[in-house]
N, C-alpha and C positions, 0 to 999 in steps of 0.2 A: 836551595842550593846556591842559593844569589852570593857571590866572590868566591866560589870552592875553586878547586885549582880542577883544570880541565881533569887532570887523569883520575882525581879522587871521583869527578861526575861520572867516568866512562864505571869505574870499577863499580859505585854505588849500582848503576842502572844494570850490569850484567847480576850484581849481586842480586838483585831485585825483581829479576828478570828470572833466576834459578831459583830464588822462594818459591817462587808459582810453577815453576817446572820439575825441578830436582827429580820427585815422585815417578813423573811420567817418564823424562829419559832414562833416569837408574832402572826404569821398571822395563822400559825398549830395550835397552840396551845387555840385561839380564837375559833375555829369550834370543836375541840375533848373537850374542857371543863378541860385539864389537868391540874392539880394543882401541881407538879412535872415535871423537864425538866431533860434529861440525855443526855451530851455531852460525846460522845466516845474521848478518847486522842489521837485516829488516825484521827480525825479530824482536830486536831490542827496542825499537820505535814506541810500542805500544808502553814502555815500562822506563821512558826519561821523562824526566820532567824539564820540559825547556823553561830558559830563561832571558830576561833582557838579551845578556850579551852572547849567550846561546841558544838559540831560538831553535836549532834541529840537532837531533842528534851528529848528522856529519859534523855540523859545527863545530863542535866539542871535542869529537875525533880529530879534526882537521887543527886544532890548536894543541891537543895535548902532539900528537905525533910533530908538531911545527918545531915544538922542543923539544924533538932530540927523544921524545919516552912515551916508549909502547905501554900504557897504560893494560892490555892484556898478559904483558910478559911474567909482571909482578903477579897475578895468578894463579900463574903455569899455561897459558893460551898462546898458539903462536898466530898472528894475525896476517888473513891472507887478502889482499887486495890485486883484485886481477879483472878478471871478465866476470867472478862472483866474489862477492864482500862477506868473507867468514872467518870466526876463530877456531881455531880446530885446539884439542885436549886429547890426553889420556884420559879413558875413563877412571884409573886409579886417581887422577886430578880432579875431575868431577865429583869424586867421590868425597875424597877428602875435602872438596869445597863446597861440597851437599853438606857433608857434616857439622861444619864450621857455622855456617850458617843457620841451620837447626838450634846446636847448641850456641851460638850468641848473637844471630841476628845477622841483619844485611850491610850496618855500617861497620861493624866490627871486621877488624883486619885479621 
């Protein structure tokens, strides 16, 4: 990911981050009736891959949001930073970004 632009790093790693998840929350979220999903940002830790000039994932947060671009918006996420670090979705958004990624993959936009 060495010279991607910060938000394409943020978007890859959630993308990459719902490969290995999609299953389980569609399948949570099927039996509780939720209409809202909240992904913690310490979730996504385990599924970035750091780099020289980003070595943590807030790094990369903290540079794409520096310019101006919520790197979650572009996916339907609206990103909360408070006293917890989460994105929150519609599950119709999850869904459709479950799907997306099934059929083309995690770089595919």
């Amino acid at each position: 990911m060495n010279g991607s632009e910060p938000q394409q790093i943020i978007i890859e790693t959630l993308r990459s981050y719902l490969k290995n998840k999609c299953d389980e929350i569609l399948g949570y979220v099927s039996i509780t009736g939720q209409r809202v999903i909240k992904i913690y940002l310490r979730a996504l830790y385990r599924f970035y891959r750091s780099s020289e000039e980003y070595p943590r994932l807030s790094d990369v947060l903290n540079a794409a949001l520096s310019s101006g671009k919520d790197p979650f918006k572009e996916l339907g996420f609206e990103l909360h930073i408070d006293t917890e670090e989460y994105i929150e979705a519609s599950v119709d958004t999850l869904t459709r970004l479950c799907n997306e990624i099934r059929n083309y993959g995690v770089s595919n936009k």
